[in-house]
Structures are given as C-alpha cells and as structure tokens.
ZATI-104236 format. One record per atom (N, C-alpha, C): residue number from 0; atom name; x, y, z. Coordinates in steps of 0.02 Angstrom, whole numbers, plus 32768, in hexadecimal, padded with zeros to 4 digits. Layout:
<nodes>
<NUM, 'CA', <X, Y, Z>>;
...
</nodes>
This chain:
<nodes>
<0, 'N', <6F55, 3BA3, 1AFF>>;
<0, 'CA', <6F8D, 3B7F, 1AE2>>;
<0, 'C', <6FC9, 3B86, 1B10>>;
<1, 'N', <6FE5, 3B55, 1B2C>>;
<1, 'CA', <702C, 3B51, 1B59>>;
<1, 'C', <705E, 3B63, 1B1A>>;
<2, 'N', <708A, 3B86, 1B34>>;
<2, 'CA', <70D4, 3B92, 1B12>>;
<2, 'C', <70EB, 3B74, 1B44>>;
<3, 'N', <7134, 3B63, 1B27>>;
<3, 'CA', <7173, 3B3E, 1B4E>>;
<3, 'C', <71B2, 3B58, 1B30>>;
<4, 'N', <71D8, 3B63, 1B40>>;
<4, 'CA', <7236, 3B7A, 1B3B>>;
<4, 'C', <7243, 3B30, 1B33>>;
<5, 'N', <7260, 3B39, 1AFA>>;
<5, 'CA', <7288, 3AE4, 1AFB>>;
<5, 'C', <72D4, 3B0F, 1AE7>>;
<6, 'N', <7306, 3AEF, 1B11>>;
<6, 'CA', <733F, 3AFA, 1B18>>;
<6, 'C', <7376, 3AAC, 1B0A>>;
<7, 'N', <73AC, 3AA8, 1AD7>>;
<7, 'CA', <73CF, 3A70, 1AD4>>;
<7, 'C', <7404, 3A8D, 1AF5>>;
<8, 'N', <7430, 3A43, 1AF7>>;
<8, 'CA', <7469, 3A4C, 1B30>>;
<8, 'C', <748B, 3A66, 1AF9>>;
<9, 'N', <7494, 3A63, 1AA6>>;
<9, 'CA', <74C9, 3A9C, 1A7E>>;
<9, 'C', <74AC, 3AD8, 1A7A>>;
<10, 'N', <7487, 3AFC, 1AA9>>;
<10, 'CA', <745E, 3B42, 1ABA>>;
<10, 'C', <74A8, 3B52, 1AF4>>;
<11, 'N', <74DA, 3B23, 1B22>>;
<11, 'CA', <74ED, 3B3B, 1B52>>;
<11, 'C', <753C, 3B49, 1B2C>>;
<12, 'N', <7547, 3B34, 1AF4>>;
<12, 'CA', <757C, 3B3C, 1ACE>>;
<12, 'C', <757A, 3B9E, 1ABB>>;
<13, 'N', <7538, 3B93, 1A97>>;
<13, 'CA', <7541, 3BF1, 1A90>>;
<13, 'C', <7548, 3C21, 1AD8>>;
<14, 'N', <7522, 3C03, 1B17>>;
<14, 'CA', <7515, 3C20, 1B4A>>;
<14, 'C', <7568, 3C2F, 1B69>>;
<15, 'N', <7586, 3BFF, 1B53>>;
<15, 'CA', <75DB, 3BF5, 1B5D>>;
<15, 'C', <760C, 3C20, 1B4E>>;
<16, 'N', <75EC, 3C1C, 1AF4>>;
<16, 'CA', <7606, 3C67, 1AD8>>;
<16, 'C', <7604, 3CA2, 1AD2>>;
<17, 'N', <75CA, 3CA6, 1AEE>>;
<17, 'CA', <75B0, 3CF4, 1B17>>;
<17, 'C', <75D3, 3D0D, 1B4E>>;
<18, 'N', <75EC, 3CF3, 1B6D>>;
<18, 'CA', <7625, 3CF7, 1BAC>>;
<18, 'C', <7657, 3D04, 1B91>>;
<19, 'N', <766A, 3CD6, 1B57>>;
<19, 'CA', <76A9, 3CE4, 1B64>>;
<19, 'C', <76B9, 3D14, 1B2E>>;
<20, 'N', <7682, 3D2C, 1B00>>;
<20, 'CA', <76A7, 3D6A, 1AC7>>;
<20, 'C', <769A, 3DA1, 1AFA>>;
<21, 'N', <765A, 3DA1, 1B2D>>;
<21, 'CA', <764C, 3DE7, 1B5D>>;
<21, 'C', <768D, 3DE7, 1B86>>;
<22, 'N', <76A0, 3DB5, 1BA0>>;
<22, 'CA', <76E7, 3DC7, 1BD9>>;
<22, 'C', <7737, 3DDA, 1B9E>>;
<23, 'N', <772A, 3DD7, 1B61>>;
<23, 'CA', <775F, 3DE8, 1B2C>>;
<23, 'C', <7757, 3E26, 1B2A>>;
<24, 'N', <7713, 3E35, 1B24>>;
<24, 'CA', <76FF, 3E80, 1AFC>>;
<24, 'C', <7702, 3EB6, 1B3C>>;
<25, 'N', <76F4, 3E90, 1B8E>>;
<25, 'CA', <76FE, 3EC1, 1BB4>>;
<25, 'C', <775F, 3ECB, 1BC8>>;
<26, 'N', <7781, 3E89, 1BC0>>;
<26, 'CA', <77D0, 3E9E, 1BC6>>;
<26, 'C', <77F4, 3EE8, 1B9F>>;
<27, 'N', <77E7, 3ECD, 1B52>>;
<27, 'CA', <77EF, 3F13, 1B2F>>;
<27, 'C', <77C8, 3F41, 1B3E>>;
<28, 'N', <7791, 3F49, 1B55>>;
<28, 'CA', <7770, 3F94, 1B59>>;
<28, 'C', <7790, 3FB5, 1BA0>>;
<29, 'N', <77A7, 3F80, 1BC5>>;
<29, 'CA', <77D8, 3FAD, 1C09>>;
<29, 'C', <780E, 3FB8, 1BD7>>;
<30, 'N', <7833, 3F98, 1BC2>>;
<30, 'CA', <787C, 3FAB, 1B9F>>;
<30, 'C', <7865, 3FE7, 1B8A>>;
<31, 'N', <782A, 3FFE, 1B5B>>;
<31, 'CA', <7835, 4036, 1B3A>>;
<31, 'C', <780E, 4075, 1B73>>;
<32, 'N', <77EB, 405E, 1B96>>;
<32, 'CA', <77E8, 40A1, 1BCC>>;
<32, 'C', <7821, 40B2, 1BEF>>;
<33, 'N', <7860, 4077, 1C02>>;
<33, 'CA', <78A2, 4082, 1C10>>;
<33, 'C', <78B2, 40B2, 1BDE>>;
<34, 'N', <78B3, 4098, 1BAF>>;
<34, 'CA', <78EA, 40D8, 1B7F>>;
<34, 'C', <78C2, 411B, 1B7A>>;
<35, 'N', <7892, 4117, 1B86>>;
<35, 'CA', <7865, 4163, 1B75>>;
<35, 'C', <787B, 4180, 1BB1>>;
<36, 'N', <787A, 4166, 1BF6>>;
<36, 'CA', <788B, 419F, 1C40>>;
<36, 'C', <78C5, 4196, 1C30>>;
<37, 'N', <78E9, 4173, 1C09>>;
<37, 'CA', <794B, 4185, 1C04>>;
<37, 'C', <7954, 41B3, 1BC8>>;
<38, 'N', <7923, 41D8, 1BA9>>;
<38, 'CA', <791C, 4212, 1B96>>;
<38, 'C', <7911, 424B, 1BAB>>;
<39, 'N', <78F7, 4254, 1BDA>>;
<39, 'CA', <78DA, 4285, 1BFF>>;
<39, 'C', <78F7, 42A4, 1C29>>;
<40, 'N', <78F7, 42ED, 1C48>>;
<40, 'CA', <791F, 42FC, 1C6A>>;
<40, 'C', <78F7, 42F9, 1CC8>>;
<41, 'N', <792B, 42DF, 1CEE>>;
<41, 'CA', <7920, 42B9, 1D32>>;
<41, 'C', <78F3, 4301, 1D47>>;
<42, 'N', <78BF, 42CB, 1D85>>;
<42, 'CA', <78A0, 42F0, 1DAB>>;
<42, 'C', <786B, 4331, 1D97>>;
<43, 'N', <7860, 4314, 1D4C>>;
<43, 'CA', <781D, 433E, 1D30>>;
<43, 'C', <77E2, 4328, 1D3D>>;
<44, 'N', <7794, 433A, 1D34>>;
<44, 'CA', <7773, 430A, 1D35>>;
<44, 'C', <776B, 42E6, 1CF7>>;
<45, 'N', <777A, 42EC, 1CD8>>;
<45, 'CA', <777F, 42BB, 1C8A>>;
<45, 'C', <7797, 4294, 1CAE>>;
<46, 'N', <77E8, 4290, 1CCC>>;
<46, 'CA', <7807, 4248, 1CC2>>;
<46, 'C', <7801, 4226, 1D06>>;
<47, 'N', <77D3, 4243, 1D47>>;
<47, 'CA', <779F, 4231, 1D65>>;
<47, 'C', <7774, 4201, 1D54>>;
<48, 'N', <775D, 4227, 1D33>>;
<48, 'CA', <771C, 4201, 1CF6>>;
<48, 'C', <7729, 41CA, 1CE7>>;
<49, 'N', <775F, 41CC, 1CBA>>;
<49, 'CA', <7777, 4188, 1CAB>>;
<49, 'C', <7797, 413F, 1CCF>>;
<50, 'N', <7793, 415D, 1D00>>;
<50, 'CA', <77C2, 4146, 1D22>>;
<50, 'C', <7788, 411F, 1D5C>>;
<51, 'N', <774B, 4159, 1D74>>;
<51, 'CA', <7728, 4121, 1D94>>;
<51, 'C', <76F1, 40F8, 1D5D>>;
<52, 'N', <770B, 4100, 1D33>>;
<52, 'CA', <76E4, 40D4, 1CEE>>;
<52, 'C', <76F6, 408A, 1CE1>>;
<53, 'N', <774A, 40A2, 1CDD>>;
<53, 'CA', <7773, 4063, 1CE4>>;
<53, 'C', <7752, 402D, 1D18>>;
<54, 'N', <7752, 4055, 1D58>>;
<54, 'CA', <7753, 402C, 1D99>>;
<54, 'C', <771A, 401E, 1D9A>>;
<55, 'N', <76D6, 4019, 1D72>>;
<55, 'CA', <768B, 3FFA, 1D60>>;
<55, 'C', <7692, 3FD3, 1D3E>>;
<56, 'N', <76B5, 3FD1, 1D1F>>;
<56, 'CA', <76AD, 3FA4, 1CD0>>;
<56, 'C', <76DE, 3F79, 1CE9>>;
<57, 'N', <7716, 3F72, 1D20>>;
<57, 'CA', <7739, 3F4F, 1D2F>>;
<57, 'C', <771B, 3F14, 1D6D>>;
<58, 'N', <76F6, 3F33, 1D7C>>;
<58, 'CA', <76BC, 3F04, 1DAE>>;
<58, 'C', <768A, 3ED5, 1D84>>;
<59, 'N', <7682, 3ECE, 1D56>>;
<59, 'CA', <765C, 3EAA, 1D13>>;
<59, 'C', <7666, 3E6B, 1D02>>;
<60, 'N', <76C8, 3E63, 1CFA>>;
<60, 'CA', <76D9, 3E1C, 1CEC>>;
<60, 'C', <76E8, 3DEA, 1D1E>>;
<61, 'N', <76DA, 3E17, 1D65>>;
<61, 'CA', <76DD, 3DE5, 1DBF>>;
<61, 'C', <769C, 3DC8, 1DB5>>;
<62, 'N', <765B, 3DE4, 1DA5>>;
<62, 'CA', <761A, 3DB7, 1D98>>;
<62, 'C', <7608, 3D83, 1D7A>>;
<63, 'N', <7634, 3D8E, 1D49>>;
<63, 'CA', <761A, 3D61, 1D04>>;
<63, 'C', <7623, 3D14, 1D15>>;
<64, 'N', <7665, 3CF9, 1D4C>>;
<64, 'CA', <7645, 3CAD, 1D69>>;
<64, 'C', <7602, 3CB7, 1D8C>>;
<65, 'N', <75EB, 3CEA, 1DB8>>;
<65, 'CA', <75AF, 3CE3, 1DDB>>;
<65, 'C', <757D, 3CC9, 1D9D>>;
<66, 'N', <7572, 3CF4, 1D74>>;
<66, 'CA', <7548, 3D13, 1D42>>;
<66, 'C', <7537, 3CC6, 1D1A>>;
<67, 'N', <7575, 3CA9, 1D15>>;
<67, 'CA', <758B, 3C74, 1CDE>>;
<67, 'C', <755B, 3C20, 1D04>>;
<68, 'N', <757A, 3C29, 1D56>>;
<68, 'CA', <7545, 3BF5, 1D82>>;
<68, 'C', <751B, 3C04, 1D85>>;
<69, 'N', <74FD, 3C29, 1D82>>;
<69, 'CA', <74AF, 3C35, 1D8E>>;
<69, 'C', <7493, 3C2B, 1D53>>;
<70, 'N', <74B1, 3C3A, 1D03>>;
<70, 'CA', <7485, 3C20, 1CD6>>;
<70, 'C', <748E, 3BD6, 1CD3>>;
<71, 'N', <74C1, 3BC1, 1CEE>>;
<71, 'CA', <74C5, 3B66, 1CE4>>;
<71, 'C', <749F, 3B47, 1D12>>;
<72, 'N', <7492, 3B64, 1D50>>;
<72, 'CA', <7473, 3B49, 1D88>>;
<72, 'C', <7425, 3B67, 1D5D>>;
<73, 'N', <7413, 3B88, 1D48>>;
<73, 'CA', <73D4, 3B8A, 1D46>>;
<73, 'C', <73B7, 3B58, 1CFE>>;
<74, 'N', <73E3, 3B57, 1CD1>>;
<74, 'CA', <73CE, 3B1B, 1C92>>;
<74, 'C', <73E1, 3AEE, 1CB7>>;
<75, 'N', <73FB, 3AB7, 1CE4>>;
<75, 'CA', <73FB, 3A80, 1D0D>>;
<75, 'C', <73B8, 3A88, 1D25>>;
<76, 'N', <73B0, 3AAC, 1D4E>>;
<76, 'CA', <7359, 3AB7, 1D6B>>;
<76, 'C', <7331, 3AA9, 1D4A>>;
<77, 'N', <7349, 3AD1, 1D1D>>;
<77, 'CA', <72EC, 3ACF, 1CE2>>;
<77, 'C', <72FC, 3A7C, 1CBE>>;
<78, 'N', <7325, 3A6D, 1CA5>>;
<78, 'CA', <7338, 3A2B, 1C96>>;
<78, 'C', <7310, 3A01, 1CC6>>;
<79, 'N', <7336, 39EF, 1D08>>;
<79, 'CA', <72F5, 39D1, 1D3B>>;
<79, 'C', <72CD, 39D8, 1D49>>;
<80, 'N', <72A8, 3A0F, 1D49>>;
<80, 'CA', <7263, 3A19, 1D49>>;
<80, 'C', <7245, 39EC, 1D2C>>;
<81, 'N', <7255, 3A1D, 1CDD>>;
<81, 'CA', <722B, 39ED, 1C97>>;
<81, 'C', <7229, 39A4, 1C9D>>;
<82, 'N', <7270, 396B, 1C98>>;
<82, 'CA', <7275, 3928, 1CA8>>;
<82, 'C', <7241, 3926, 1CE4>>;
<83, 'N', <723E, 393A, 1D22>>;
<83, 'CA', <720F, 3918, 1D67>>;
<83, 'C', <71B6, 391C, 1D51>>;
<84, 'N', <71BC, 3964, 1D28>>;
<84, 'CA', <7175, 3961, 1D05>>;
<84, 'C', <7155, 3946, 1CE7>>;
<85, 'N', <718E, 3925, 1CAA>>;
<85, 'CA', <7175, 38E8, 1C77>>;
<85, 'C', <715A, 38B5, 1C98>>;
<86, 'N', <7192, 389F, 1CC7>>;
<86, 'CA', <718D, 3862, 1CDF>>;
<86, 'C', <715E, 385C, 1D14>>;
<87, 'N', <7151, 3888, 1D3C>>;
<87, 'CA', <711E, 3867, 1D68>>;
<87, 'C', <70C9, 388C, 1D5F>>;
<88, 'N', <70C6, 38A4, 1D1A>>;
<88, 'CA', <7088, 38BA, 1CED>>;
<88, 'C', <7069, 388D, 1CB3>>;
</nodes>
C-alpha cells in the first residue's frame, strides 16, 4: 500500500505561526536570562553560565530566516514534484 503526505497551502499558514510564536518565545527567554545574570554576582561561574547561555540561545533567532526558506523552498519542491508526476503519469 503507497502512503502519501498530502500537504495544503493553509498547512503554510500554521508553518508561519510556528516562527513567529518560537522567535516571541525565544525574545523573552533572553530578556529573562538578562535579568537572571543581572542578579548574580560578576565573574562567578553561575553568571558565566548564564551568560554563555544567553550567547546560545541568542544565536537561535539569526536562523530562523534560514530555517523558515528551507521549509518554503522544500513544500515548493514537493509541490512540483507531485504536479510533474501527475501530469506526465
């Protein structure tokens, strides 16, 4: 028995909003690792810690256009695929 992924173009509406509540949810989670090392007293490894935590989680929301083309470029793909398959099968 063949399975198939059938995907509609209002599938790219949620794919949309996945971006954009994850790039919300990662802004505040730096704000609040900000305020946690602006608790801490300098040059511990706690606020070390935190601090190269920040600077991971701050590398996260520079991807998310990469992240964001590559799922659009790849449902365009599979989109043409499928259409060239119909049609010349």
């Amino acid at each position: 028995m063949e399975q198939t992924a059938k995907i509609d173009i209002k599938d790219l509406l949620t794919i949309g909003f996945t971006f954009v509540v994850l790039g919300i949810g990662l802004a505040y989670g730096l704000q609040v690792l900000a305020d946690v090392k602006a608790d801490m007293t300098t040059n511990t490894d706690e606020w070390n810690a935190v601090g190269n935590t920040t600077a991971a989680v701050a590398k996260i929301p520079q991807k998310l256009g990469t992240v964001a083309t590559i799922v659009m470029a790849a449902v365009i793909i599979g989109v043409l695929i499928k259409y060239l398959w119909v049609r010349f099968n």
